[in-house]
C-alpha positions in Angstrom: 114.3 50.0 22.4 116.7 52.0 24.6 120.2 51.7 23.6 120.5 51.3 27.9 118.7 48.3 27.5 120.2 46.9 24.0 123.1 45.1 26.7 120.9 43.3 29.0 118.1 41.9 26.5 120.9 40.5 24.7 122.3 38.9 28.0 119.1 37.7 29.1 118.4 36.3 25.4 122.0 34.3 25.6 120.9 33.0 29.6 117.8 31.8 28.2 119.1 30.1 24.9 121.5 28.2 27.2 119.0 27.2 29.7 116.5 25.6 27.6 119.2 24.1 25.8 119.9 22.5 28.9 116.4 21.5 29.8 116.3 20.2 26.6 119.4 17.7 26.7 118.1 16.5 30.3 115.1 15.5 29.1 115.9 13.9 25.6 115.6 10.3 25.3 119.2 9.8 24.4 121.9 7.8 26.1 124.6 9.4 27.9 127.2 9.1 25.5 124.9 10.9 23.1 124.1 13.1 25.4 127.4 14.2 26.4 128.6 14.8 23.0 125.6 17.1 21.7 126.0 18.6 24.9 130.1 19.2 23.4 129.1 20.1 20.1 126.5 22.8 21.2 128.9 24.3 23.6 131.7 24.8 21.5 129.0 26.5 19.0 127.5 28.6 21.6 131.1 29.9 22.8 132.0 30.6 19.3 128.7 32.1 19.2 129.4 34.4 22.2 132.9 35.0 21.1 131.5 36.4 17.7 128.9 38.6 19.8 131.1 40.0 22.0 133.7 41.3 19.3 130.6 43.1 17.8 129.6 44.8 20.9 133.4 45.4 21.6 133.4 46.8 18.3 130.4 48.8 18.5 131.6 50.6 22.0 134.3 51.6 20.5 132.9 53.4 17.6 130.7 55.0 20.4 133.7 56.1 22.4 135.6 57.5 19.2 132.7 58.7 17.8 131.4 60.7 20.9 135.5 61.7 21.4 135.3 63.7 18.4 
């Protein structure tokens, strides 16, 4: 794989996680309440998911940069 293409096949992989999540809870036979706090919990673990992701990728750039500095 292209290191070009490392960024947006991550993105797209994130997009499409979320979005059948999201199919997923609209069509589960749960009540609202239920729904609305799996929908919670599965946010907060996708943004800590994200959060984690984007420190590696900010970490990896930076090893580029200094690396191809040198």
């Amino acid at each position: 794989m292209n290191k070009d293409n490392v960024g947006g096949f991550g993105t797209g992989l994130l997009v499409g996680v979320i979005l059948g999540a999201v199919v997923g809870f609209l069509f589960a036979p749960r009540s609202g309440h239920e729904t609305r706090e799996q929908v919670k919990d599965k946010a907060a673990d996708l943004f800590g998911k994200a959060k984690e992701k984007a420190s590696e990728v900010k970490e990896t750039v930076g090893q580029r940069f200094s690396s191809s500095a040198e």
